[in-house]
PyMOL Python script that loads the backbone (N, CA, C, O; Angstrom):
from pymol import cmd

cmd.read_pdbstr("""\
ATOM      1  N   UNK A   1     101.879  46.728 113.538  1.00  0.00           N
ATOM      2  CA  UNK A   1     100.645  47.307 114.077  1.00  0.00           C
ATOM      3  C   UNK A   1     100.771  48.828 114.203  1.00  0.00           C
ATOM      4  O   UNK A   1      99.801  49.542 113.948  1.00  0.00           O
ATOM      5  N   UNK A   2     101.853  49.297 114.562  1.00  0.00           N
ATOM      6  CA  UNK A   2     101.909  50.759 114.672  1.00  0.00           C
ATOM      7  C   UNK A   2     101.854  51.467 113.366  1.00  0.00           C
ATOM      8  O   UNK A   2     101.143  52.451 113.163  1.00  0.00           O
ATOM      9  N   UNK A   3     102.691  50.881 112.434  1.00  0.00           N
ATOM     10  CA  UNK A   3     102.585  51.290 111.413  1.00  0.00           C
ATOM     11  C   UNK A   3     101.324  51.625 110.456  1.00  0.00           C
ATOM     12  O   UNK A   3     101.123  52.587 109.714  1.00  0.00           O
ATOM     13  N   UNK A   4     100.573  50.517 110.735  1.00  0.00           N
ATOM     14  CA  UNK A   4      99.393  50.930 110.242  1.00  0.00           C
ATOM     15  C   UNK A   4      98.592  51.712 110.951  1.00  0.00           C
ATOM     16  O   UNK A   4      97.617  52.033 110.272  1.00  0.00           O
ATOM     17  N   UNK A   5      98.573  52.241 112.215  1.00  0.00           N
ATOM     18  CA  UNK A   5      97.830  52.353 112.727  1.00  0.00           C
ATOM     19  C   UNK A   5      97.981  54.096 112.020  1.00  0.00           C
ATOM     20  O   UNK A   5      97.092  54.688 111.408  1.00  0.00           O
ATOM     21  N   UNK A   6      99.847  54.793 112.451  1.00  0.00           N
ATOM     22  CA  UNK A   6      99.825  56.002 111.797  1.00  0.00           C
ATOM     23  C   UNK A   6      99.445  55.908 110.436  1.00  0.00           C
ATOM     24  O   UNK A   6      99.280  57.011 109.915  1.00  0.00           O
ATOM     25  N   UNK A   7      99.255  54.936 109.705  1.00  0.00           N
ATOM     26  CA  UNK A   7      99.550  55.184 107.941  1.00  0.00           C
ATOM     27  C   UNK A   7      97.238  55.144 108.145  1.00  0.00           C
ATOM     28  O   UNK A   7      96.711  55.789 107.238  1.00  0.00           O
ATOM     29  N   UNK A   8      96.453  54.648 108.920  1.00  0.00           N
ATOM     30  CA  UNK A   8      95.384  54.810 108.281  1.00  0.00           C
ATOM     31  C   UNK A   8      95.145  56.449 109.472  1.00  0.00           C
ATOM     32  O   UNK A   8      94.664  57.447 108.936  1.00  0.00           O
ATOM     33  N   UNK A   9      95.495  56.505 110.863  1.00  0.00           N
ATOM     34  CA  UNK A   9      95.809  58.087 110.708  1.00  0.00           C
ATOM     35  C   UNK A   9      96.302  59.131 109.905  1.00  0.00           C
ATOM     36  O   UNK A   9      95.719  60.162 109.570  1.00  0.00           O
ATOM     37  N   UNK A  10      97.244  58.818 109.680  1.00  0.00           N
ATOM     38  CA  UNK A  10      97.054  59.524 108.165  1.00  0.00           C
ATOM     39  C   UNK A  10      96.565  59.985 107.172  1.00  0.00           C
ATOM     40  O   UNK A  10      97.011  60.978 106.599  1.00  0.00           O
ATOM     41  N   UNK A  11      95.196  59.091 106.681  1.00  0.00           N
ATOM     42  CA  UNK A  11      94.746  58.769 105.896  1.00  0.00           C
ATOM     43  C   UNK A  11      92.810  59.443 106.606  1.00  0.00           C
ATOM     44  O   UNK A  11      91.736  59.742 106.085  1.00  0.00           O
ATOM     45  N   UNK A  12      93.292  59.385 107.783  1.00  0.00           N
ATOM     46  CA  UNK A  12      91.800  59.721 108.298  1.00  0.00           C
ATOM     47  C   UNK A  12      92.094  60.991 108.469  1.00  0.00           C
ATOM     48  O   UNK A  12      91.130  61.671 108.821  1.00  0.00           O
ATOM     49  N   UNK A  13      93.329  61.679 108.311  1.00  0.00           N
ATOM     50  CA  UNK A  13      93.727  63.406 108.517  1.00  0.00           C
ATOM     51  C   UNK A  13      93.623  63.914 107.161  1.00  0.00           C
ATOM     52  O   UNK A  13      93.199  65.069 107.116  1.00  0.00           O
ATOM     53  N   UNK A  14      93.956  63.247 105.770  1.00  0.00           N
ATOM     54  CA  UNK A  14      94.351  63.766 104.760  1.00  0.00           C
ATOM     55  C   UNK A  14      92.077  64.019 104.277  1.00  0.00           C
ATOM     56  O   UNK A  14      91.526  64.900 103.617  1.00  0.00           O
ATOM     57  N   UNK A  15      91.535  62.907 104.939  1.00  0.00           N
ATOM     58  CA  UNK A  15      90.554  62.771 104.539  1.00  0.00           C
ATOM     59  C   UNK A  15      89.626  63.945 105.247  1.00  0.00           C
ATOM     60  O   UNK A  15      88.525  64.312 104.838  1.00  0.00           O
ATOM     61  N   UNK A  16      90.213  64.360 106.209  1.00  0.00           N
ATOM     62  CA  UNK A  16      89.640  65.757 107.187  1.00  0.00           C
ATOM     63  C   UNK A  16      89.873  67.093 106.610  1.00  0.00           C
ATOM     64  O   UNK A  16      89.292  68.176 106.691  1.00  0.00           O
ATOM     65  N   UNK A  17      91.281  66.497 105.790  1.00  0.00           N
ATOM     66  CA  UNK A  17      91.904  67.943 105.397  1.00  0.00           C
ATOM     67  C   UNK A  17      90.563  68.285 104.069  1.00  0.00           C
ATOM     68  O   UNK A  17      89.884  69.310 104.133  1.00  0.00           O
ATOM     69  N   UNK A  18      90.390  67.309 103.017  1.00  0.00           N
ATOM     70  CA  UNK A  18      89.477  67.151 102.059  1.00  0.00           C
ATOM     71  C   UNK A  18      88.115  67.706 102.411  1.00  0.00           C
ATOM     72  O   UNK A  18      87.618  68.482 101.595  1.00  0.00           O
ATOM     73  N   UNK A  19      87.384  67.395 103.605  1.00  0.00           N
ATOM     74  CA  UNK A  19      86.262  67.601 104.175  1.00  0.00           C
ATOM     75  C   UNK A  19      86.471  68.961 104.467  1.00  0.00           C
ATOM     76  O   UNK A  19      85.621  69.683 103.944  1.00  0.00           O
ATOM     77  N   UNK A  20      87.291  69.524 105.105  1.00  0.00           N
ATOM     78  CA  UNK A  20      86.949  71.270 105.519  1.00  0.00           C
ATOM     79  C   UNK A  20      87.123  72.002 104.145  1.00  0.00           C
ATOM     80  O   UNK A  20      86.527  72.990 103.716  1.00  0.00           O
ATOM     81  N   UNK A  21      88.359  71.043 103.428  1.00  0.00           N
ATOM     82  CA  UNK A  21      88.094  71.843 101.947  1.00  0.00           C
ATOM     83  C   UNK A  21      87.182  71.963 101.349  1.00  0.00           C
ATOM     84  O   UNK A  21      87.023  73.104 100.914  1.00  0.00           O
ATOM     85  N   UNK A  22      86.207  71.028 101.024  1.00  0.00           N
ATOM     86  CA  UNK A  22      85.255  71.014 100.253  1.00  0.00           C
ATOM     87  C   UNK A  22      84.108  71.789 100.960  1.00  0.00           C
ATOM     88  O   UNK A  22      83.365  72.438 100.223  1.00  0.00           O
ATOM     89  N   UNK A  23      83.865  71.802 102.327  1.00  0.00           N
ATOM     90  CA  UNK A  23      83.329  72.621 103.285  1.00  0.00           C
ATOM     91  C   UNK A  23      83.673  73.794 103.122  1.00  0.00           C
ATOM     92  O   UNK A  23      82.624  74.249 103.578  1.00  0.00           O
ATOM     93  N   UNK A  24      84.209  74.634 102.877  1.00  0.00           N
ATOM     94  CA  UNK A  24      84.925  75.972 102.979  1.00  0.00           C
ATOM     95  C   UNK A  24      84.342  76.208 101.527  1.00  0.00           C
ATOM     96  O   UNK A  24      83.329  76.903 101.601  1.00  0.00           O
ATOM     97  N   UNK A  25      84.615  75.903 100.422  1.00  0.00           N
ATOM     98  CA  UNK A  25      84.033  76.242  99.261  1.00  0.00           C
ATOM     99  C   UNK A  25      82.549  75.997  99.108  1.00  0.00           C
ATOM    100  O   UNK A  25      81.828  76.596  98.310  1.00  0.00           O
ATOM    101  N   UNK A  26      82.263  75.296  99.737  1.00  0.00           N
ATOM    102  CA  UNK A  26      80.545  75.514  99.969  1.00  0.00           C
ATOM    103  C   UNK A  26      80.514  76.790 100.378  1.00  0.00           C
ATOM    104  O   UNK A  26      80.281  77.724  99.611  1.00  0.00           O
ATOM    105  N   UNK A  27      80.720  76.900 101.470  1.00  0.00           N
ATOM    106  CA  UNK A  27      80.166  77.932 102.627  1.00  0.00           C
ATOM    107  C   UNK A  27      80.457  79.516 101.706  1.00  0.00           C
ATOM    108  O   UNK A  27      79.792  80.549 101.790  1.00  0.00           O
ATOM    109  N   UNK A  28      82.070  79.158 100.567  1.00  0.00           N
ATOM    110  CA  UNK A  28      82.096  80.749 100.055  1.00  0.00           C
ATOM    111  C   UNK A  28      80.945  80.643  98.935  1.00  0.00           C
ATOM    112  O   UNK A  28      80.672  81.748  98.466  1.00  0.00           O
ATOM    113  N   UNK A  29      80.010  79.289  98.253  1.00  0.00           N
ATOM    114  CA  UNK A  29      79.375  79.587  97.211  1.00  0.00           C
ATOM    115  C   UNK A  29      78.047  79.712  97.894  1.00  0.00           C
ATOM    116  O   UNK A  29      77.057  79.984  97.215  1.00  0.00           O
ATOM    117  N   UNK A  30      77.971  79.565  98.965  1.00  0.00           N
ATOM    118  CA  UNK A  30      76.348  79.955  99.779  1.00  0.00           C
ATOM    119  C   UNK A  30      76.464  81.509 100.172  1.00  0.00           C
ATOM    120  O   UNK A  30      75.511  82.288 100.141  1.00  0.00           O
ATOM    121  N   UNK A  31      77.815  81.852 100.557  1.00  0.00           N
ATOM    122  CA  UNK A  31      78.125  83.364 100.976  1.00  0.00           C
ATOM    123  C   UNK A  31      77.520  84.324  99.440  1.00  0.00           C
ATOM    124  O   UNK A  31      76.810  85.321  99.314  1.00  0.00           O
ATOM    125  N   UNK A  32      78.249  83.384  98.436  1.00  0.00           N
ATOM    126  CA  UNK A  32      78.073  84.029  97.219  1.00  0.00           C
ATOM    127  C   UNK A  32      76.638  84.586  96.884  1.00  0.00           C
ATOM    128  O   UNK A  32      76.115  85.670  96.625  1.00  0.00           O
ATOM    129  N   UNK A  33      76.280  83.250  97.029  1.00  0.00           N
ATOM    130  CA  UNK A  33      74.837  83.437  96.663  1.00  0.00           C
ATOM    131  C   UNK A  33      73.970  83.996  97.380  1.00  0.00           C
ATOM    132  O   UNK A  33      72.895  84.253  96.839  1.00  0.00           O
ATOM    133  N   UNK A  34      74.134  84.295  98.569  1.00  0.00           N
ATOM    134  CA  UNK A  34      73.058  85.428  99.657  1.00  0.00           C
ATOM    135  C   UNK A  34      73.290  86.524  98.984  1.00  0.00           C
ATOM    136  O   UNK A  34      72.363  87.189  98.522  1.00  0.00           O
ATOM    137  N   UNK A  35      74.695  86.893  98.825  1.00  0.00           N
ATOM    138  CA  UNK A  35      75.008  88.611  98.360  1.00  0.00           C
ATOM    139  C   UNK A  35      74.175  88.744  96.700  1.00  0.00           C
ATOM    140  O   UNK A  35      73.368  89.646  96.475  1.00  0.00           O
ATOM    141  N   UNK A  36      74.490  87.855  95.827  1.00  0.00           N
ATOM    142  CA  UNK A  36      73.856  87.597  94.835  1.00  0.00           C
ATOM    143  C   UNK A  36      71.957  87.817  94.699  1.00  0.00           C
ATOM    144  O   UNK A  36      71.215  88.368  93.885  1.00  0.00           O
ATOM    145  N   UNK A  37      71.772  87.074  95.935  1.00  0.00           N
ATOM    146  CA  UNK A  37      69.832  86.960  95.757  1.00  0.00           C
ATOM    147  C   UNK A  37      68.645  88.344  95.637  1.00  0.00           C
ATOM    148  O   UNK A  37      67.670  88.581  94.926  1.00  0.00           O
ATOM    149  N   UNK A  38      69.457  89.145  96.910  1.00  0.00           N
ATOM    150  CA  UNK A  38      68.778  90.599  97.544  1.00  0.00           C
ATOM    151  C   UNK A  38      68.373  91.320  95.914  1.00  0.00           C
ATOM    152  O   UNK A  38      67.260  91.631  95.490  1.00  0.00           O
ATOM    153  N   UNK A  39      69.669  91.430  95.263  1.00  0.00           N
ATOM    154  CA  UNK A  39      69.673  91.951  94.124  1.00  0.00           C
ATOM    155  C   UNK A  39      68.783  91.477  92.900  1.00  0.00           C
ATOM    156  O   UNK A  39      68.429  92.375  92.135  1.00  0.00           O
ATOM    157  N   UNK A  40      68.436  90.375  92.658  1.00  0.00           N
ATOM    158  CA  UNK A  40      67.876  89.029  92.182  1.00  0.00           C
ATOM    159  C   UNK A  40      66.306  89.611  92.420  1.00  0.00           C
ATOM    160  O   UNK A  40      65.495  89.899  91.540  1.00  0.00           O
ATOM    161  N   UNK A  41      66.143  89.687  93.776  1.00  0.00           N
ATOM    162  CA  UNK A  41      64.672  90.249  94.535  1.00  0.00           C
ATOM    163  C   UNK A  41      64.253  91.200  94.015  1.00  0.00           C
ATOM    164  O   UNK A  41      63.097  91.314  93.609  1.00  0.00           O
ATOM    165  N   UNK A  42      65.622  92.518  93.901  1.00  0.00           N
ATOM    166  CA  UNK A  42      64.878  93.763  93.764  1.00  0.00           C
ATOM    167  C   UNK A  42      64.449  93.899  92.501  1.00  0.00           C
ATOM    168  O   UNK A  42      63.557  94.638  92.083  1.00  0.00           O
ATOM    169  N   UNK A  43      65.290  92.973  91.779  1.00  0.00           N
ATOM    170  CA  UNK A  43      65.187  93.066  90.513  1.00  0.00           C
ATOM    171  C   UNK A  43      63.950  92.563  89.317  1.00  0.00           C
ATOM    172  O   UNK A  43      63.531  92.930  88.219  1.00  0.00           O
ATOM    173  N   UNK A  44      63.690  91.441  90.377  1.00  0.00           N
ATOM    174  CA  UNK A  44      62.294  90.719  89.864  1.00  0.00           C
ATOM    175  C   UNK A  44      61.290  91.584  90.168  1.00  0.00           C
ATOM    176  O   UNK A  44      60.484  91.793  89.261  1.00  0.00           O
ATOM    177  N   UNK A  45      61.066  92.340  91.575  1.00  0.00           N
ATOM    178  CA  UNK A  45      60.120  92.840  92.195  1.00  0.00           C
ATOM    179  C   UNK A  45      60.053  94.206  90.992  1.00  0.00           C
ATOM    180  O   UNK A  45      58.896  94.525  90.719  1.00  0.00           O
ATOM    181  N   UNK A  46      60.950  94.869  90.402  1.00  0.00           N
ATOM    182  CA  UNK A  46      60.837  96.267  89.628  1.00  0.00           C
ATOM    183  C   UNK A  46      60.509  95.451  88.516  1.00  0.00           C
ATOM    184  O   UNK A  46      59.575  96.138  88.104  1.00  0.00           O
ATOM    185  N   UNK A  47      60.560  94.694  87.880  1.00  0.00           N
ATOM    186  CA  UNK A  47      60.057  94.009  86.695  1.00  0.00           C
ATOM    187  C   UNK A  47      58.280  93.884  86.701  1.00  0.00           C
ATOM    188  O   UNK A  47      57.491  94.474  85.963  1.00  0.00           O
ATOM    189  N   UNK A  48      58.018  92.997  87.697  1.00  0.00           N
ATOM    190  CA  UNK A  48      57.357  92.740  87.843  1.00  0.00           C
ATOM    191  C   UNK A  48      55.464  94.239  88.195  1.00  0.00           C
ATOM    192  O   UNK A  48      54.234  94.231  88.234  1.00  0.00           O
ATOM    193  N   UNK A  49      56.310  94.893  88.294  1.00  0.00           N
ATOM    194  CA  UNK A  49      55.650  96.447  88.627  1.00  0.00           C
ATOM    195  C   UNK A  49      55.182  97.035  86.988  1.00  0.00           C
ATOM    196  O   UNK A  49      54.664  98.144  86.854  1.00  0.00           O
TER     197      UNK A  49
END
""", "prot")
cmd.dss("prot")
cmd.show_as("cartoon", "prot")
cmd.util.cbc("prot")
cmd.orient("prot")
């Protein structure tokens, strides 16, 4: 019983570790893309003139 109990702890940590990872690379491709848009804006808006 103990054994399993650390081995699916384990398994519920490795699965946390996965989740902030994949979380963290979101958050830098949403960062990305704000800095990306402004420029995007100004750029359509002088076109568009």
């Amino acid at each position: 019983m103990i054994t399993t109990d650390r081995f699916s702890a384990e398994v519920r940590l490795q699965e946390y570790k996965e989740v902030a990872y994949n979380n963290s690379i979101l958050a830098i491709n949403k960062s990305e893309k704000k800095h990306k848009r402004p420029f995007l804006n100004k750029l359509i808006s002088a076109l568009t003139f």
